[in-house]
C-alpha angles and dihedrals in degrees: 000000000000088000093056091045094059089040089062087046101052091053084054101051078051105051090049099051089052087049097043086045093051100059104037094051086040106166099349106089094037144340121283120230119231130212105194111202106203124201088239126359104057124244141330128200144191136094116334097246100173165281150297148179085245105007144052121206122211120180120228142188078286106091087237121062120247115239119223123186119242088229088063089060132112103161128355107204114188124189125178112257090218088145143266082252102057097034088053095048080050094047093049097050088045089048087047101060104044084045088063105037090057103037085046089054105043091051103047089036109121097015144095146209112001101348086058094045092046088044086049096045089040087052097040100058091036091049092047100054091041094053096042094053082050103047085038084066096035113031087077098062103036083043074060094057092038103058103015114122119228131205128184110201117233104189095218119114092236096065093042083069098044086049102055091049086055090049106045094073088063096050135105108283118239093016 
């Protein structure tokens, strides 16, 4: 039970580092990529581009960046493109080691001497592999949920305001 207790709080410590490191780097490290939720027409996606007083660009798979007005908004959703590769490396080393700290335990649980330290190598390394393959499929898209920014649209011209100074830090730099 204490094992599983620190395991808990070892995803937690890492959920909140990735979400703590997401939003103090913002776009400076990498673009972020936008979900555009429109009032009626779906969704569009691509890179967040910027920001202005009436309009949001977000730029596509076009080389210029298609301009939506904020009055056509419903929800803006951001996540840091820090990569698949990087959020699956992550996801294995986090799956691993849960992997290892449960199966260990649940092997070696109840014993003692060599049966418990074969039943905590055998666990271990069994519990690694299959957390890892695990966390390697499913750390991408909980890492999304984790760090992604969210935005609801109010379509009052105040807001329009608040909400581009919110913006402008995830946008392109230089642009």
């Amino acid at each position: 039970m204490r094992k599983l207790y620190q395991l808990s709080l070892l995803l937690l410590v890492c959920c909140i580092s990735f979400k703590s490191f997401s939003q103090k780097t913002h776009s400076t490290i990498r673009p972020w990529k936008a979900v555009v939720y429109m009032m009626a027409t779906g969704k569009i996606k691509g890179t967040f581009y910027k920001i202005t007083d009436s309009s949001v660009f977000v730029q596509g798979t076009n080389i210029r960046p298609d301009e939506i007005k904020l009055a056509d908004i419903k929800k803006i959703k951001l996540v840091p493109d820090y990569g698949k590769g990087g959020r699956k490396v992550v996801g294995f080393l986090v799956g691993a080691t849960a992997g290892a700290i449960i199966v260990s335990e649940a092997l070696s649980n109840g014993k003692s001497g060599e049966p418990a330290t074969l039943g905590g190598v055998t666990g271990g390394i069994g519990g690694g592999l299959l957390g890892g393959v695990a966390g390697f499929f499913g750390w991408p898209a909980l890492y999304g949920g984790i760090a992604s920014q969210k935005f609801s649209i109010q379509h009052t011209p105040e807001f329009y305001v608040s909400l581009r100074e919110k913006l402008e830090p995830f946008s392109i730099k230089g642009q």
